[in-house]
C-alpha positions in Angstrom: 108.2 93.8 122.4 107.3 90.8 120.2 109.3 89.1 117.8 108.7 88.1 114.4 111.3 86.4 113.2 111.8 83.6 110.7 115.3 83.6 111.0 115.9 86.1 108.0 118.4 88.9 109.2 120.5 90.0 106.1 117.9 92.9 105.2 119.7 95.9 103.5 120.1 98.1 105.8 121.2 101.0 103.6 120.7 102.1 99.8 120.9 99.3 97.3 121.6 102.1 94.7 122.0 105.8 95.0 118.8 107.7 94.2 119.2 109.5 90.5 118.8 113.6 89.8 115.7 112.3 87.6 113.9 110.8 90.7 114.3 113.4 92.7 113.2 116.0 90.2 110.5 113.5 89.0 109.3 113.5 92.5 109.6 117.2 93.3 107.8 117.8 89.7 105.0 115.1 90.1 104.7 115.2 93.4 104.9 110.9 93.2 107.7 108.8 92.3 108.3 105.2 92.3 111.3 103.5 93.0 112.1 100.2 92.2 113.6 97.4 93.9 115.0 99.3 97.3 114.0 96.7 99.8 115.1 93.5 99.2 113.2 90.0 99.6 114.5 89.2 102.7 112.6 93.0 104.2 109.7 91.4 102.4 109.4 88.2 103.3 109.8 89.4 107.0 107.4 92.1 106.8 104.8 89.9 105.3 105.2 87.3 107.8 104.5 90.0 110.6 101.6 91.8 108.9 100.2 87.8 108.7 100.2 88.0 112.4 97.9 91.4 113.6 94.6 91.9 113.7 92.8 94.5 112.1 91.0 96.3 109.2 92.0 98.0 106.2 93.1 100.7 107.5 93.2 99.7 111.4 96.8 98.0 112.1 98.7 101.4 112.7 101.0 102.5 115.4 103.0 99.0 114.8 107.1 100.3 115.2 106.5 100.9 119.4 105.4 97.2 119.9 106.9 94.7 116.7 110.7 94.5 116.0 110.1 93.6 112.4 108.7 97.2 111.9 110.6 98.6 114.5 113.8 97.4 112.3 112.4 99.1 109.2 111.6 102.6 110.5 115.1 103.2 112.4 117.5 101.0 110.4 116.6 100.5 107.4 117.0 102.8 104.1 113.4 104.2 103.9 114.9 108.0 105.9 118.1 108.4 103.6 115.2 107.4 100.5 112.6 110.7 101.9 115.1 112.7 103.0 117.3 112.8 100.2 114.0 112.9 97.7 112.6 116.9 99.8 116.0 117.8 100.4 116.3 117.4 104.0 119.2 117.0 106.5 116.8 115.3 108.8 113.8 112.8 108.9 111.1 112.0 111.3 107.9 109.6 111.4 104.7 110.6 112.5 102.6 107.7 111.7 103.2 103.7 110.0 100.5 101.8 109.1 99.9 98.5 107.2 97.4 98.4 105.1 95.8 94.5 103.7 93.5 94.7 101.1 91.9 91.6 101.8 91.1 88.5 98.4 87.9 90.0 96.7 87.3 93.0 99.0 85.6 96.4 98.6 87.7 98.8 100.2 87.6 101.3 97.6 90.0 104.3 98.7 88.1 107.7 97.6 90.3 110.4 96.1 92.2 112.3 99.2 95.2 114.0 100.1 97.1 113.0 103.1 97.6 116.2 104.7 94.5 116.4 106.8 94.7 113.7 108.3 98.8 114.5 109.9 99.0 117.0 112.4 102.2 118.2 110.7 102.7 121.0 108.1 105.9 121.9 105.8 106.6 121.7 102.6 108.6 118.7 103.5 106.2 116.2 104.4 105.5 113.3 102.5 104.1 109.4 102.8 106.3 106.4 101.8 104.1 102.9 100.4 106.4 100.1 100.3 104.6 97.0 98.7 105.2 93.7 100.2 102.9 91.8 97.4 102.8 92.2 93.4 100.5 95.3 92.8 98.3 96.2 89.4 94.7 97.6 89.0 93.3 94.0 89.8 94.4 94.2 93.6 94.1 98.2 94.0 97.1 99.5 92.8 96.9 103.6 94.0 96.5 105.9 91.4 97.9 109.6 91.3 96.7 112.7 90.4 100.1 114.2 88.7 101.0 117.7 90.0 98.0 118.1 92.2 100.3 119.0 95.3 100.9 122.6 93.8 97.3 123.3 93.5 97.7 125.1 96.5 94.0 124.0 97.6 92.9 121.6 101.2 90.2 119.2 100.5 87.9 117.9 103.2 88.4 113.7 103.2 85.0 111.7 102.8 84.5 108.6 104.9 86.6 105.6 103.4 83.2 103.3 103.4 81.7 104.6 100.4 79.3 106.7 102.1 79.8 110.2 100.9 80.9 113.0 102.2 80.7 114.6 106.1 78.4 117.0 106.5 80.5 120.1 107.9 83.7 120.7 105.6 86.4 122.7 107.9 87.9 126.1 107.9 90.2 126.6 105.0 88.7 123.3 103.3 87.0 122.5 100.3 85.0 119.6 99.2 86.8 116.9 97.0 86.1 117.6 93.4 84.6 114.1 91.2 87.5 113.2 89.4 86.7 110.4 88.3 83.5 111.9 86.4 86.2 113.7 84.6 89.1 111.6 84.3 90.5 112.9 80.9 91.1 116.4 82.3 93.8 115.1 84.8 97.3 113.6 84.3 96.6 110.5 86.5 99.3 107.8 86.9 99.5 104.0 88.3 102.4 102.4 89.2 102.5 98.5 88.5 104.9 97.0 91.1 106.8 94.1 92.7 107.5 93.7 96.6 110.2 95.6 97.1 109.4 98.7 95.6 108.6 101.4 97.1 106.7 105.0 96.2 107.0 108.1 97.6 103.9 111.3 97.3 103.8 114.3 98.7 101.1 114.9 101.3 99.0 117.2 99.5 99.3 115.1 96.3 95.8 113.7 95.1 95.4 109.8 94.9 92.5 107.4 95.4 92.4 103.2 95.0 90.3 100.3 93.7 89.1 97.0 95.0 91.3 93.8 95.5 89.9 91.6 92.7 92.5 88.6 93.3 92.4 85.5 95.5 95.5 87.3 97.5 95.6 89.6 99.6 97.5 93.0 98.8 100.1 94.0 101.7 101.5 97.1 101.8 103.6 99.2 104.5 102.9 103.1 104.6 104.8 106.1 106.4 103.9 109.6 107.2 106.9 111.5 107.3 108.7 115.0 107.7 111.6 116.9 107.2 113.4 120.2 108.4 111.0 122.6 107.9 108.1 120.9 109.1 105.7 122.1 112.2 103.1 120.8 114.4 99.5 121.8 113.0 96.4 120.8 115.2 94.1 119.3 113.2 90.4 120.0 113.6 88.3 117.2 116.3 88.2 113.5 115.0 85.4 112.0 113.4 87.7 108.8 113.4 90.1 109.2 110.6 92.7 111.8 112.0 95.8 111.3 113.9 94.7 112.3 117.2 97.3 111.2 119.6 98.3 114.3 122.0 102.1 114.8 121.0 102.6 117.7 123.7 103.1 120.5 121.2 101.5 123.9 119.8 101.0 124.7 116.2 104.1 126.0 114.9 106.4 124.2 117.1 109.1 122.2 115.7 109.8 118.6 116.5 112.2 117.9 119.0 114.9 115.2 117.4 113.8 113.1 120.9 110.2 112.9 120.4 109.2 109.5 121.4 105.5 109.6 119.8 107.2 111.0 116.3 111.3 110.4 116.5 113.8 111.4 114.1 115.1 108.4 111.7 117.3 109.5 109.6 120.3 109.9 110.6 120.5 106.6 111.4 121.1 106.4 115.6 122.2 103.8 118.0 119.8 101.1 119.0 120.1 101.8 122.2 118.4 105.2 121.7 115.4 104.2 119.4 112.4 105.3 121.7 110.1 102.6 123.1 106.7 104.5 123.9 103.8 101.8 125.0 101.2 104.3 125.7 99.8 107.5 125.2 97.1 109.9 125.2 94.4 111.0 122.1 93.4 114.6 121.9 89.7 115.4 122.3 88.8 112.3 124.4 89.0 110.1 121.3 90.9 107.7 119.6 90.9 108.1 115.7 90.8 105.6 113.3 94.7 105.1 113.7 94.8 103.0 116.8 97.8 101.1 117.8 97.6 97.1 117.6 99.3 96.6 120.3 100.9 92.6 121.3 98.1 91.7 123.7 95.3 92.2 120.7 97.4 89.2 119.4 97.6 87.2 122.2 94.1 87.5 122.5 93.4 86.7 119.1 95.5 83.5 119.3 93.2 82.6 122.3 90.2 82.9 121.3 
């Protein structure tokens, strides 16, 4: 396990505020809802200090709560469960997935329009994502945009490749191709959210959303979460071609999480410290690892090395 530490331990551990009716039927409505100010400086300040610290790409640092204690600290006691859970109604919450995402000063890592979903091997319709921004956030650093509603379409869209590049040439079962919504803009109720560190937005994983380019001399640091509730089941995902969550988690579609998963535990309730899972390994599905590979401490020792 590393540690990250500068010293900084008086994080809020629980709910700076109760979450309002109007956010949670904002959220159910919309399918998005941003909450302000539910992680205090001291989580950000930490947080940034770790991301600072692992190699990777845009997309490419995932994985992180087995291996750092800064993000270890902020999936199992911290107030980001008690926020999902009590937004989809659930008694329970578990993660499937964090990532951190840095939008490097002046880069092009346009985010196409997508939906989550395919990328999860989850289903339910209590699964959602969590971004908590670590860094000031506006259309000149690519703030996310959403596409109000869109998660009661009811419709699965293929992802495209995240490098500009189009689409992939087979689309799936049940799948369609994503529509050009930004060719036709006016037709949807699209919504940005301008935000200080600290804040934090939860989507629904079927909700449409897409992002711009960092413009800025900074870069834009942002923690995400895949996460689920009661009523959601394991759903094999169709083979990787590098973007999916591909890890073999042990289960058949339909079958519930177990509360003691190690590869996708149960946060919320809080537990004990002493029982927060410590996996270092595991095993990818089709004899490939997707694009959501763990970083694990020795990429940074060697990094430091080198």
């Amino acid at each position: 396990m590393v540690q990250l530490s500068n010293g900084i331990r008086n994080m809020n551990r629980d709910l700076v505020r109760a979450i309002t009716q109007e956010e949670i039927e904002t959220f159910r409505e919309d399918g998005v809802v941003c909450l302000r100010g539910m992680f205090d400086p001291e989580w950000c300040d930490r947080l940034r200090d770790a991301a600072d610290t692992i190699p990777g790409n845009y997309s490419g640092r995932a994985f992180l709560w087995p291996f750092y204690e800064p993000f270890r600290e902020l999936v199992f006691d911290s107030p980001a469960g008690e926020i999902a859970a009590t937004l989809m109604g659930s008694e329970t919450l578990g993660i499937m997935i964090d990532i951190c995402f840095i939008k490097d000063p002046h880069s092009t890592s346009l985010t196409p329009w997508h939906h989550d979903q395919p990328y999860y091997q989850m289903q339910g319709k209590q699964v959602c994502g969590m971004w908590i921004g670590l860094d000031k956030c506006d259309a000149s650093n690519g703030a996310v945009e959403w596409i109000k509603g869109s998660h009661k379409w009811d419709r699965m869209f293929e992802p495209d490749p995240f490098d500009g590049t189009g689409h992939f040439e087979s689309v799936h079962d049940g799948r369609e191709r994503i529509l050009d919504i930004d060719a036709d803009r006016d037709n949807y109720d699209i919504v940005m959210f301008e935000t200080e560190p600290g804040d934090c937005i939860v989507d629904y994983a079927t909700i449409l959303h897409a992002a711009g380019d960092n413009t800025t001399d900074t870069p834009r640091r942002a923690i995400t979460y895949a996460l689920f509730g009661d009523d959601a089941r394991f759903l094999e995902i169709p083979p990787s071609r590098g973007v999916e969550d591909t890890r073999e988690l042990g289960l058949k579609t339909g079958d519930r999480f177990p509360p003691d998963h190690e590869l996708a535990p149960r946060i919320w309730p809080k537990r004990p410290r002493e029982t927060w899972p410590s996996p270092k390994e595991w095993a990818y599905t089709e004899g490939a690892e997707g694009d959501f590979v763990a970083v694990q401490p020795d990429a940074v020792d060697r990094l430091g090395s080198s």
